[in-house]
C-alpha positions as CSV (number, residue, x, y, z in Angstrom):
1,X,-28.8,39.4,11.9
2,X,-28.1,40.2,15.2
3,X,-24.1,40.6,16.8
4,X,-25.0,37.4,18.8
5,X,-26.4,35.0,16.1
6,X,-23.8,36.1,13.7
7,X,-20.9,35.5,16.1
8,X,-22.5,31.8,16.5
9,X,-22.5,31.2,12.6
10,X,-18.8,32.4,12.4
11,X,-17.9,30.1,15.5
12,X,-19.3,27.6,13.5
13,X,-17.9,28.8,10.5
14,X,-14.3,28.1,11.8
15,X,-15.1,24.6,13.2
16,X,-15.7,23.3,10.1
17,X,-13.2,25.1,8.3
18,X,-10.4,23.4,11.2
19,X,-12.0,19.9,12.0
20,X,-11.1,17.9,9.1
21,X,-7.7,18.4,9.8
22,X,-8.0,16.3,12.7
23,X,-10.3,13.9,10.6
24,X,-8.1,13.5,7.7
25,X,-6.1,10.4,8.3
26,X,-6.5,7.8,5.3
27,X,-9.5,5.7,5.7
28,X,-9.0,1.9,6.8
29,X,-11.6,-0.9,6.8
30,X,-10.9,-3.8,8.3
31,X,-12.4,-7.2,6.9
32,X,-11.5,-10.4,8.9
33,X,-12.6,-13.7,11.0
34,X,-11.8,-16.1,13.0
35,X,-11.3,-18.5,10.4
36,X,-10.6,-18.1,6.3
37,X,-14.3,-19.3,6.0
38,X,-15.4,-16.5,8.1
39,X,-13.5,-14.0,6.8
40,X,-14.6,-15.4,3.1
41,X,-17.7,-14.8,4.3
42,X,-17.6,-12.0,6.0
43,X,-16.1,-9.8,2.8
44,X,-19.0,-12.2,0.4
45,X,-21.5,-9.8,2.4
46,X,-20.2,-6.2,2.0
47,X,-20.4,-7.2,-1.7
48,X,-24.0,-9.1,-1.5
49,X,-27.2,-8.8,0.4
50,X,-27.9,-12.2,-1.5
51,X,-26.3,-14.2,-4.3
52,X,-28.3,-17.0,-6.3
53,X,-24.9,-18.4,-7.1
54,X,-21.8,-19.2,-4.9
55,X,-18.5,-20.6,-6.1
56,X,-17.0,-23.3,-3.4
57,X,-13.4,-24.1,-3.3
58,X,-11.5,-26.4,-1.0
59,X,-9.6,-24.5,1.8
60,X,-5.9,-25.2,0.3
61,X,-6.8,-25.2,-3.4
62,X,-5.0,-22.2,-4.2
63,X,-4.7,-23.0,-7.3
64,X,-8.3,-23.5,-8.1
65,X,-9.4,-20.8,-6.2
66,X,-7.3,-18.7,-8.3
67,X,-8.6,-19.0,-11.7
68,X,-11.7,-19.1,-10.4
69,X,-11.9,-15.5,-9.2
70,X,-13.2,-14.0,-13.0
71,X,-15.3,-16.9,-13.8
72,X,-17.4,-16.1,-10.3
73,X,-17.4,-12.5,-11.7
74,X,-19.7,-13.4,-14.6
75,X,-21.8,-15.1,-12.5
76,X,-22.1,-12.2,-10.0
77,X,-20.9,-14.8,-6.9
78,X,-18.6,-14.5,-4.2
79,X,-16.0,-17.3,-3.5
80,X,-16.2,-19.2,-0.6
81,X,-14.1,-21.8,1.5
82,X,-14.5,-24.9,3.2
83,X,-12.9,-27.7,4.9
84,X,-12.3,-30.7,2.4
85,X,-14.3,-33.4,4.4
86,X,-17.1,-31.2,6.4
87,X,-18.4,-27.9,5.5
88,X,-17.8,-25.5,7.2
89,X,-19.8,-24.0,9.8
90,X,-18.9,-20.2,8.7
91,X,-19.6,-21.0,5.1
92,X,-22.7,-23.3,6.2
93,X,-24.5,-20.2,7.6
94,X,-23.1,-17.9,4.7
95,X,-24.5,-20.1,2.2
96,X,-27.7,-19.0,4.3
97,X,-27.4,-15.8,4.9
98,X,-26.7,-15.0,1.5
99,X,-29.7,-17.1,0.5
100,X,-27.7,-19.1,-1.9
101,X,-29.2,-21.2,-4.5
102,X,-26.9,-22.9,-6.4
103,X,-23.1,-24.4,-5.5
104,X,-20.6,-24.2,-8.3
105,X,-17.3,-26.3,-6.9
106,X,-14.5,-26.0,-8.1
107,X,-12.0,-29.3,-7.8
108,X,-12.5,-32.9,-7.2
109,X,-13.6,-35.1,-4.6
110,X,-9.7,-34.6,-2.9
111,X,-10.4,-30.9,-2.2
112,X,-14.0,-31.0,-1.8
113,X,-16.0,-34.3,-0.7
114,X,-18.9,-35.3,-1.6
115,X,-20.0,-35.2,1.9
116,X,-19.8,-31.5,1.5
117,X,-22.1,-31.7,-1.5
118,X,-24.4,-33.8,-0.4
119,X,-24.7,-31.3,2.8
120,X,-25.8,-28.1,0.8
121,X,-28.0,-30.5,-1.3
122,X,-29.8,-31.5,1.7
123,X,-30.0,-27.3,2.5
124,X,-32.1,-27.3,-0.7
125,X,-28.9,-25.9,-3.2
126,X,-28.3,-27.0,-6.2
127,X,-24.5,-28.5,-6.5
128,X,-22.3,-28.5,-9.7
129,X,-18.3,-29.4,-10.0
130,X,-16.0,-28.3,-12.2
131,X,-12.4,-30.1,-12.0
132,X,-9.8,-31.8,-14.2
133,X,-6.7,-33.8,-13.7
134,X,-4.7,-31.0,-12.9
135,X,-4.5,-27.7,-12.5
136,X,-3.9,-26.8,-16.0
137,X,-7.1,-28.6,-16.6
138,X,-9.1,-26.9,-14.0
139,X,-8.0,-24.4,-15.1
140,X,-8.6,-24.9,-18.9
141,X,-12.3,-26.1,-18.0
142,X,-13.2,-23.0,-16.2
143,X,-12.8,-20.8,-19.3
144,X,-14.7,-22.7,-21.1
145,X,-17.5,-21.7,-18.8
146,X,-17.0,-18.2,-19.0
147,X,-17.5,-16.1,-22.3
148,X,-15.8,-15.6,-25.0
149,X,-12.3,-13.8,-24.8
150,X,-9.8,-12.9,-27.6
151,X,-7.5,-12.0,-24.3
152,X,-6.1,-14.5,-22.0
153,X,-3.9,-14.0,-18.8
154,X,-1.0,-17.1,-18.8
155,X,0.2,-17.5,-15.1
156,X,2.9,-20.0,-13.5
157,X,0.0,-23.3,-11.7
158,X,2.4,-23.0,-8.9
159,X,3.1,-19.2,-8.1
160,X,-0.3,-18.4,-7.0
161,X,0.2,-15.0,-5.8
162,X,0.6,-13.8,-9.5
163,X,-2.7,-14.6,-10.2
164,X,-4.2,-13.5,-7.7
165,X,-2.8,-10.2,-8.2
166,X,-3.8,-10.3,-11.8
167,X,-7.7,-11.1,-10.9
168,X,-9.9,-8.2,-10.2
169,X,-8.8,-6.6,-13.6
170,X,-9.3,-10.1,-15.8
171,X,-12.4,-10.4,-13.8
172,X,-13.8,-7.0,-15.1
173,X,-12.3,-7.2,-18.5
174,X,-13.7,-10.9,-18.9
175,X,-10.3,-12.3,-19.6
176,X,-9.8,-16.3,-18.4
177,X,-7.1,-17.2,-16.5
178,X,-4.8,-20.0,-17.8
179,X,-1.9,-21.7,-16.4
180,X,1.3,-23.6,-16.8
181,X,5.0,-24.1,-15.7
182,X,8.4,-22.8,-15.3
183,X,9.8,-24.9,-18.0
184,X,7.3,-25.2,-21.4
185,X,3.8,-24.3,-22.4
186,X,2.0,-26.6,-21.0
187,X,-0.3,-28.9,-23.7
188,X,-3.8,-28.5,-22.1
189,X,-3.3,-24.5,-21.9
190,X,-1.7,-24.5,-25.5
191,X,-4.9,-26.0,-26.7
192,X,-7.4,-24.1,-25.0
193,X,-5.6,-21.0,-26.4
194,X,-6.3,-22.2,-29.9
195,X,-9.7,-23.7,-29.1
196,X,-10.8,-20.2,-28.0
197,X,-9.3,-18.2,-30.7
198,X,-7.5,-16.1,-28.0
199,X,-5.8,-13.7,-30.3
200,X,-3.7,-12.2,-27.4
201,X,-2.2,-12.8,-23.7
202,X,-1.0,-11.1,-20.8
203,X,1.6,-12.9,-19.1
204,X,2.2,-12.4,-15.3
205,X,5.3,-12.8,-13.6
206,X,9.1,-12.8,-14.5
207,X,11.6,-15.2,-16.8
208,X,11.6,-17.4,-13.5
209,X,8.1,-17.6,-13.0
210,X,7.6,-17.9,-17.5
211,X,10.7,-18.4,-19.6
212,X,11.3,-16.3,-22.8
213,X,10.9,-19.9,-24.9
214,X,6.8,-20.2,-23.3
215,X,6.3,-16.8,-23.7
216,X,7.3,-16.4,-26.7
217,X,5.0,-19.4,-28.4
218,X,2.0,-17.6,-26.6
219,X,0.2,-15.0,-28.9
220,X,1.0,-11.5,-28.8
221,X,1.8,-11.7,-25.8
222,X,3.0,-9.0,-22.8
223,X,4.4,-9.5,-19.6
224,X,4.3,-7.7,-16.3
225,X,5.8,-8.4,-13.4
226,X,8.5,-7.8,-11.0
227,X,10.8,-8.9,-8.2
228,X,8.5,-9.9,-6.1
229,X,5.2,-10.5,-5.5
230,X,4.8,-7.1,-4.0
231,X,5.7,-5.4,-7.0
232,X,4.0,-7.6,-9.6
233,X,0.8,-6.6,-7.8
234,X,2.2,-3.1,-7.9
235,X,2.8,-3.3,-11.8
236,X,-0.9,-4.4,-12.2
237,X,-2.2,-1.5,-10.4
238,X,-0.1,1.0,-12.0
239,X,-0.3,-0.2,-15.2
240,X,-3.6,-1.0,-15.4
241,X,-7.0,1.4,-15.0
242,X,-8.5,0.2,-11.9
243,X,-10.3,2.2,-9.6
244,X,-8.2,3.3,-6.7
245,X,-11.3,4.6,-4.2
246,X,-11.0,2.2,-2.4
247,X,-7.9,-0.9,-2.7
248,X,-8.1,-3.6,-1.7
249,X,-4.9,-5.4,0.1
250,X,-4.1,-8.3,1.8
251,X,-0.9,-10.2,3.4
252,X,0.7,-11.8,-0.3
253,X,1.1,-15.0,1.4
254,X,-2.2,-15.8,3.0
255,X,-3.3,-17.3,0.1
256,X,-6.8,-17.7,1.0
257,X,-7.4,-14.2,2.4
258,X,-5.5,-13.0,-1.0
259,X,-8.2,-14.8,-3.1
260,X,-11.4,-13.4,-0.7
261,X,-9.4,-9.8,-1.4
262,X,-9.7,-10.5,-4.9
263,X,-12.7,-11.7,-5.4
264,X,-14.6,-8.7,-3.7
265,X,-12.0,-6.3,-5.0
266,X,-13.2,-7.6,-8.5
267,X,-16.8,-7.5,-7.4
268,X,-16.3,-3.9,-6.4
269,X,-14.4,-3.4,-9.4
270,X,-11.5,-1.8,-7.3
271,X,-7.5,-1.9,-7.2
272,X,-5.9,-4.7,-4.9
273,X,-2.7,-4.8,-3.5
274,X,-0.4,-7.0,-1.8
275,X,1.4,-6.4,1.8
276,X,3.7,-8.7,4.3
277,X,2.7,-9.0,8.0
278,X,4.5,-7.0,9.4
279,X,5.5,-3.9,7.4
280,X,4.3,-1.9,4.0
281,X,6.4,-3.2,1.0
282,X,8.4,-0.6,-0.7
283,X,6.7,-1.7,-4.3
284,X,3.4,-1.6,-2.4
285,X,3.8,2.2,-0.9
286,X,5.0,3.2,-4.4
287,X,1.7,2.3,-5.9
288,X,-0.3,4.2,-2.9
289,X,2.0,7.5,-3.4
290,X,1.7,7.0,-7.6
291,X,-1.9,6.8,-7.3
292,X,-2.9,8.7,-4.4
293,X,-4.8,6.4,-2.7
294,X,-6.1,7.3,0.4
295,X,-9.1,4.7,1.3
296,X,-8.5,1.1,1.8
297,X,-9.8,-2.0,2.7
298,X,-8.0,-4.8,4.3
299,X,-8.4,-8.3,4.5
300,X,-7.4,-11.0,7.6
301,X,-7.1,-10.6,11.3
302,X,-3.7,-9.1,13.1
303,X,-2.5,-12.5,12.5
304,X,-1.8,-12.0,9.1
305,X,-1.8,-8.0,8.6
306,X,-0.7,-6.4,11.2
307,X,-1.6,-3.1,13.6
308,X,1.6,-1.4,12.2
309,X,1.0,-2.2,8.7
310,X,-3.1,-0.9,9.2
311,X,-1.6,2.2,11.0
312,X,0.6,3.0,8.0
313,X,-2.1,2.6,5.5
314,X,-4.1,5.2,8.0
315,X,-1.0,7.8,8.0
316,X,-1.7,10.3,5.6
317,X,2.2,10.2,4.6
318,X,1.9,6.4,3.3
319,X,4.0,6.5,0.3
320,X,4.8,10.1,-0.1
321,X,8.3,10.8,-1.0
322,X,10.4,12.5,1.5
323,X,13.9,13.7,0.6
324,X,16.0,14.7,3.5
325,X,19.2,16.6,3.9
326,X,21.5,16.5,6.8
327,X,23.4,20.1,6.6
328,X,26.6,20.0,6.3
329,X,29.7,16.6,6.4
330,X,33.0,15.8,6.1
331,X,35.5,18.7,6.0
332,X,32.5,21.7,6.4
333,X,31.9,20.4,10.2
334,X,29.2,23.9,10.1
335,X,28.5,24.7,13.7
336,X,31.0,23.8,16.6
337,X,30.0,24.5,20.8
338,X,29.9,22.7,23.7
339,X,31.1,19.5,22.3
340,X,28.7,19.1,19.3
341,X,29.6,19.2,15.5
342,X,26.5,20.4,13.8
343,X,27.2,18.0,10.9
344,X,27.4,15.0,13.3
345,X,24.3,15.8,15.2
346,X,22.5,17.0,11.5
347,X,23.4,13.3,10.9
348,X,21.9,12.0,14.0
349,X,18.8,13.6,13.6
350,X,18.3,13.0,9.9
351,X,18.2,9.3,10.5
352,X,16.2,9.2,13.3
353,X,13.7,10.7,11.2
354,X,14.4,8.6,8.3
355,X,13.6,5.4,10.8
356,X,10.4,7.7,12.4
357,X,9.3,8.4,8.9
358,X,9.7,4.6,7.0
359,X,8.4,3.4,10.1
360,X,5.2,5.4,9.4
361,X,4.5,3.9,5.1
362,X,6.5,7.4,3.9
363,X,9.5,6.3,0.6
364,X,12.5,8.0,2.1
365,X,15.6,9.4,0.7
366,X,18.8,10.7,2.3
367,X,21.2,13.2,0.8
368,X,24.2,11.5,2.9
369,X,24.4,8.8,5.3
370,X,27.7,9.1,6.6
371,X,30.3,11.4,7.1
372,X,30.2,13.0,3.3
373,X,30.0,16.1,1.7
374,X,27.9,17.4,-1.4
375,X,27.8,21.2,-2.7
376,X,24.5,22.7,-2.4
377,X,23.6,22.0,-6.1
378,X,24.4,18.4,-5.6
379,X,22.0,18.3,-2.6
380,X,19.3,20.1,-4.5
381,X,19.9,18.0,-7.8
382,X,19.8,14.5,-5.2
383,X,16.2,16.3,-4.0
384,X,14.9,16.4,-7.7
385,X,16.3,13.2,-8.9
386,X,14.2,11.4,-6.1
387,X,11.0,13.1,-7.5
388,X,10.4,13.8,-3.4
389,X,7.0,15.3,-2.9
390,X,8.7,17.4,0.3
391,X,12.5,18.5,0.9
392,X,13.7,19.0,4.7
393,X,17.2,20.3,5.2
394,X,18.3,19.5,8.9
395,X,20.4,22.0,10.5
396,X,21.7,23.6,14.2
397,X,22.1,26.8,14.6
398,X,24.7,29.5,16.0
399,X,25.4,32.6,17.6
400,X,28.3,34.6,19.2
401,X,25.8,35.3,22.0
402,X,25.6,32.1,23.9
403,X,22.1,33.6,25.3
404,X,20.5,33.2,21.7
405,X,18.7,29.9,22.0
406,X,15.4,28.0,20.4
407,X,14.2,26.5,17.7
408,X,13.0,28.4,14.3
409,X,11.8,26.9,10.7
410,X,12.5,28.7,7.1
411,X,11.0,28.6,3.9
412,X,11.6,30.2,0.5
413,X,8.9,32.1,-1.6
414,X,10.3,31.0,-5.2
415,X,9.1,27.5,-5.7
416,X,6.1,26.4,-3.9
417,X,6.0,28.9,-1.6
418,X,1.9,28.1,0.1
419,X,3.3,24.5,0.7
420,X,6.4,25.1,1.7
421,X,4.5,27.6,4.5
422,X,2.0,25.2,5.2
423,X,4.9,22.2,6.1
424,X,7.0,24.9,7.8
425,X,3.8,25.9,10.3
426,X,3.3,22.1,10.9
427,X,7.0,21.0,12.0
428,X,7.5,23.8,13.7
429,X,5.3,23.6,16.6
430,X,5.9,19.6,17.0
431,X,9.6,20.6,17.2
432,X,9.5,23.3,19.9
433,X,6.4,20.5,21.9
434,X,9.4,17.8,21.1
435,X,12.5,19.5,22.4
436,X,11.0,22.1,24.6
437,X,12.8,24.6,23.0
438,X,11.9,28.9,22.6
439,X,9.6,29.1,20.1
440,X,11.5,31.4,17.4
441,X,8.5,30.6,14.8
442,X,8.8,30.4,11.0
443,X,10.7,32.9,8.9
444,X,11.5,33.3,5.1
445,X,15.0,33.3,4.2
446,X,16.5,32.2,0.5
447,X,19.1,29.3,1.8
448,X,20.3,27.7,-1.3
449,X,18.9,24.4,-0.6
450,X,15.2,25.9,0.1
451,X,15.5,28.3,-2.5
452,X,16.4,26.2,-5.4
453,X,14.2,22.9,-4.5
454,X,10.9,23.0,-6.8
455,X,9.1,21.0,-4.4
456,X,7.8,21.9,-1.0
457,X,11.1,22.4,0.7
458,X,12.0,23.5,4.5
459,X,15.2,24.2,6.7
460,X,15.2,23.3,10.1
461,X,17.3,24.9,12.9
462,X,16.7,22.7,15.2
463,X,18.5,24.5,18.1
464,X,21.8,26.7,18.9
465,X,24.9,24.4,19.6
466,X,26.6,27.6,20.7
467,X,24.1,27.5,23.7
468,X,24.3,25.8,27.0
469,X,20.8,25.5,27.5
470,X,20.1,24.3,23.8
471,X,23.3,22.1,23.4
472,X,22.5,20.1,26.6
473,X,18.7,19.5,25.2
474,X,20.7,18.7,21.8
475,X,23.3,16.1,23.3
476,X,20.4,13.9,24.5
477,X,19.6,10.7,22.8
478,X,15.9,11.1,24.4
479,X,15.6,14.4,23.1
480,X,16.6,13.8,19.3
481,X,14.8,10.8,19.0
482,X,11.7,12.8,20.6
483,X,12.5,15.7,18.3
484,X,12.4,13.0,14.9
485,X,9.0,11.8,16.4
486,X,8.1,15.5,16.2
487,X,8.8,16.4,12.9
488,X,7.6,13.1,11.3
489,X,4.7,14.0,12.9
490,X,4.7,17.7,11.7
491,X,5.2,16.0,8.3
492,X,2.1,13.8,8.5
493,X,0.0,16.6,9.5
494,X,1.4,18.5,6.4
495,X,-0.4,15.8,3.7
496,X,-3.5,15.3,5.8
């Protein structure tokens, strides 16, 4: 091979060794619509090229929509929507797309009209109901449809975000869904337990969703749940082996959307989780940093999930653990010149980042928020307790020459010492970009914080308060907030 040629294959070589790195945000697919029809739709289609069977639910029945989630499972069909008098245009041209044969609804004539049925009928689909009463006795009527479980899941009728959350897995294990209230067993449910010979239940939600008396007259039963909503769907995904590939999410209080999200997250046989508008719940970036998930699917328009929450999920720091340690406090003020007290501005900086870095889906934890002191161990021991995937220590630096100025990052070789380089090389640079700073580069050096943390740990010296040229960069509002921006970007770049 000639000098030329092989010089090409090497300049290859190192493109595709460095490129991923700019490629390696978390993978986000959006799934939405103008409407909940279309965006039912819309999801029914990345699950089917066609589907014989469709399962049609009015476009406020939660509650029926709900239960119905692993029944559709077992009859391979998606879950649709549709306006209670009309149907829907969206679903009308799903129902052809998807070459649909045969409409199973599920309510009465006050969720779904007969005009609606008599519309697919005249689109040559066959049309069946399934309804009760109530709830309880939809409910009760649609595992009787579905095969034969010794495992049922026992959900509040009225907190239909539980249920939902419990789908996808009772869809793929086969287990009904059942329902009653807040304040007994209710009768119907009771007897459907019996009538099936369920031998066992799963019970979702909290004492105020179930009280201890129902529970405890259901058989063998377990219970998982949480606070909120959030974290009940959490519990699920932790607790329960779903595939994580690709999760499902969508906002816990657009019901409809959170039923689509379900259903397809059931026909995919993934994980689903539960967000707010606006922001990543804490209970929902737990689950993402426990199970490493990296690849999701959302489902709804920006009016219901966000760009901030869909550029979290993208950040490759998305419920990572971050512990970080503002030098210094209280009596041990550390470095003192041209007005600054390193352990004030430590402070300063520290929460900027702590803001820069929630803001972006990361779990946070600070050694100190205020003006207070903890020993080195304490600090360390505060890092370990958190179970923080990364340590930064925040800290200013000094000289007796005022000329010594710039910015510099260390590490320690004892504990994770390829990491800790690896974070080191990717703050440092967004640092000395953020502040404008000399570039004093990344240097070894066995400070106890960085030398005793087991987990990828780093100590910043973000500048020299005994300089004038790095004090007045320091002092600036502009500049620390600019210099947080820069190392919770450094720290994103370190877990892509």
């Amino acid at each position: 091979m000639n000098a030329t040629i092989r010089a090409f294959f090497i300049s290859l070589l190192v493109l595709f060794m460095f490129t991923p790195t700019i490629l390696a945000d978390n993978a986000v697919t959006k799934i939405d619509g103008s409407t909940r029809y279309a965006v039912a739709v819309n999801a029914a289609k990345t699950g089917w090229k066609t589907a014989d069977t469709v399962v049609l639910v009015g476009k406020t029945a939660y509650a029926d929509a709900l239960t119905a989630v692993p029944f559709a499972y077992q009859k391979n069909a998606p879950v649709l929507f549709t306006n209670k008098d009309t149907l829907s245009a969206a679903t009308k041209k799903g129902l052809k797309d998807l070459k649909a044969k045969k409409v199973i609804i599920i309510g009465g004539g006050n969720t779904v009209s007969n005009n609606v049925a008599t519309t697919m009928k005249k689109m040559g689909i066959s049309v069946t109901r399934i309804y009760g009463q109530t709830r309880y006795d939809t409910a009760s009527l649609i595992s009787k449809q579905m095969r034969s479980s010794s495992v049922a899941i026992v959900a509040n009728g009225f907190s239909y975000a539980d249920a939902v959350a419990i789908s996808p897995y009772a869809a793929k294990m086969g287990y009904p869904i059942l329902l009653t209230n807040d304040r007994s067993l209710v009768k119907v449910t009771a007897s459907t337990i019996k009538s099936r010979g369920v031998k066992q239940t799963i019970v979702i939600g909290g004492e105020s969703r179930i009280n201890r008396t129902t529970y405890n007259q259901l058989p063998s039963p377990t219970r998982v749940g949480g606070a909120t909503r959030y974290d009940t769907a959490a519990s699920i995904v932790n607790k329960y082996n779903m595939s994580t590939s690709n999760t499902y999410l969508s906002n816990g209080f657009a019901y409809a959307d959170a039923v689509t999200g379900a259903s397809i997250a059931a026909k995919k046989g993934k994980a689903f989780l539960f967000t707010n508008k606006k922001s990543l719940p804490v209970a929902t970036r737990s689950a993402i940093g426990n199970k490493k998930i990296n690849s999701f699917s959302t489902i709804g328009g920006t009016n219901v999930i966000s760009t901030n929450v869909l550029a979290q999920l993208k950040n490759p720091v998305v419920g990572k653990k971050v512990f970080i340690d503002p030098g210094h406090g209280a009596h041990d003020s550390g470095a003192v010149g041209y007005g600054l007290y390193e352990k004030n501005l430590n402070l300063d900086v520290a929460k900027r980042l702590n803001t820069k870095l929630n803001n972006a889906g990361a779990l946070v934890t600070m050694s100190r928020t205020s003006d207070t002191f903890d020993s080195l161990q304490t600090r360390v021991s505060k890092g370990a307790s958190a179970n923080a995937d990364i340590f930064i220590s925040v800290h200013a630096n000094s000289n007796d020459n005022s000329s010594a100025n710039g910015t510099e990052t260390y590490y320690d070789k004892t504990y994770a010492s390829a990491n800790s380089l690896k974070l080191a090389q990717n703050i440092q640079p967004k640092m000395v970009s953020a502040l404008g700073t000399r570039d004093r580069g990344v240097k070894t050096a066995g400070f106890y914080v960085i030398k005793y943390s087991k987990m990828p740990s780093v100590l910043l010296e973000t500048g020299f308060v005994s300089s004038p040229v790095d004090s007045n960069i320091l002092k600036s509002a502009t500049y620390k907030d600019r210099l947080a921006s820069g190392i919770s970007s450094g720290v994103s770049g370190y877990f892509r």
